[in-house]
LUMNU-137888 format. One record per residue (C-alpha): residue in one letter; y, x, z. Coordinates in steps of 0.25 Angstrom, whole numbers, padded with zeros to 4 digits, always signed. Layout:
<sites>
AYXZ;...
</sites>
This chain:
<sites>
X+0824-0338+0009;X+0828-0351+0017;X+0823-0359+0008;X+0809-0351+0009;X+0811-0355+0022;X+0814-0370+0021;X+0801-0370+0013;X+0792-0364+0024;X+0798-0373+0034;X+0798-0386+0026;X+0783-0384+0024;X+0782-0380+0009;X+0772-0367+0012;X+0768-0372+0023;X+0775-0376+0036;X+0781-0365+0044;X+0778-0365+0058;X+0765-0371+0055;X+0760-0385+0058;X+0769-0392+0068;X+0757-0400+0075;X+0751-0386+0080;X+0760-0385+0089;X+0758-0394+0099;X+0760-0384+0112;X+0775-0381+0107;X+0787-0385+0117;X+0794-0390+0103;X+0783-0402+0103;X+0791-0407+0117;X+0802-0412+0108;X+0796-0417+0096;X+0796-0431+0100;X+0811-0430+0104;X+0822-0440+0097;X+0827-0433+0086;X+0817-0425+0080;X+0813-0428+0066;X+0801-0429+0058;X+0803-0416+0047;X+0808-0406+0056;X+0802-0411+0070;X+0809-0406+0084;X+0818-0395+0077;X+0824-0384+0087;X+0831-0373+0079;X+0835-0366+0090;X+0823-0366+0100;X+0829-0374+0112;X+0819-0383+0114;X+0808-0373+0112;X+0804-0373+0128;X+0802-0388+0126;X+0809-0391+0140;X+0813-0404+0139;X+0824-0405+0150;X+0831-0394+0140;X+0829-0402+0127;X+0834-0414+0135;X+0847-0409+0140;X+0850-0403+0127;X+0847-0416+0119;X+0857-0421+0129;X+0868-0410+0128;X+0867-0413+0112;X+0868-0427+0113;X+0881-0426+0121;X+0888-0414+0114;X+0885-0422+0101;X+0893-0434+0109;X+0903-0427+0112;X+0905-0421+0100;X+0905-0435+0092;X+0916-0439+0103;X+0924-0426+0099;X+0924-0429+0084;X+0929-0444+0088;X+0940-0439+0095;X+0944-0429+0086;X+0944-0439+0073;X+0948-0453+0081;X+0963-0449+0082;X+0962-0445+0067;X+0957-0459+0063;X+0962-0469+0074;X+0975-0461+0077;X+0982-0457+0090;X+0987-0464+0101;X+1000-0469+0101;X+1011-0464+0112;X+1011-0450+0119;X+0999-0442+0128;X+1010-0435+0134;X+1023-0445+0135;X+1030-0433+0142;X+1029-0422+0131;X+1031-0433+0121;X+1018-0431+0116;X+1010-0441+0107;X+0996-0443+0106;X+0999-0442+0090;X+1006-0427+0093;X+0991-0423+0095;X+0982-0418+0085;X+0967-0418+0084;X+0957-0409+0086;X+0959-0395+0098;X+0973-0395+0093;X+0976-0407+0103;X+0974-0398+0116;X+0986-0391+0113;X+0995-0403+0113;X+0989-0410+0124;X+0997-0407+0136;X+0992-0399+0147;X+0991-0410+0156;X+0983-0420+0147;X+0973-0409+0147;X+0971-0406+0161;X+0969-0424+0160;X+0959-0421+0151;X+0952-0410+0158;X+0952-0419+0171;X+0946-0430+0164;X+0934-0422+0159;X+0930-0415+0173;
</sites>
C-alpha cells in the first residue's frame, strides 16, 4: 500500500495534489523562496505549522530550531570531550576529596556533584 502511495506522490500516474503552479493564492508560496527549501520536494511542512503563512511565526521558529540544534551540538560536545581528551586533573571539591576523574559522564554526574557546585551552576545560568 505505501508504496501505491510513493507512486502517486512521486508523479508516476500523475501527480497528487495537482500542478504545484496553480496554486498561487496558497499561504505555503510565502515560504517557497526561503533558505533551505529544495528543488524536488519544495517548501515541505509535514505537520501544517506554517500553513497560516504568518511570517513572524515562521521566523521565530526558524530561530528557536536553530538555537535548540546549538545547543544540542554543545551537549553532545560535552558529553563525548571528557571521553576523548580526559578530565581535569585535581579535585572539584578539595573538601570531600572529590576528583574531577571520580565523575562519570552523562546524567549520572548530577548525583555526584555536591549540592553546592549545583546551586553555582544554577546561579550561573539565571
Amino acid at each position: 500500500m505505501a508504496i501505491i502511495g510513493m507512486f502517486f506522490q512521486d508523479g508516476l500516474t500523475g501527480s497528487a495534489w495537482g500542478d504545484w503552479a496553480n496554486y498561487t493564492a496558497s499561504p505555503l508560496r510565502a515560504f517557497e523562496n526561503e533558505l533551505g527549501v529544495q528543488a524536488p520536494v519544495g517548501f515541505w511542512d509535514p505537520l501544517g505549522l506554517a500553513e497560516d503563512g504568518d511570517v513572524e511565526e515562521f521566523t521565530r521558529r526558524r530561530e528557536t530550531e536553530i538555537k535548540h540544534g546549538r545547543v544540542s551540538m554543545l551537549a553532545t560536545m560535552g558529553y563525548i570531550t571528557p571521553e576523548i581528551t580526559g578530565k581535569f586533573p585535581g579535585y572539584i571539591s578539595p573538601s570531600k576529596g572529590l576528583a574531577f576523574a571520580d565523575i562519570p559522564n552523562g546524567l549520572a554526574a548530577v548525583s555526584k556533584i555536591p549540592q553546592a557546585g549545583i546551586l553555582q551552576i544554577v546561579a550561573y545560568a539565571a
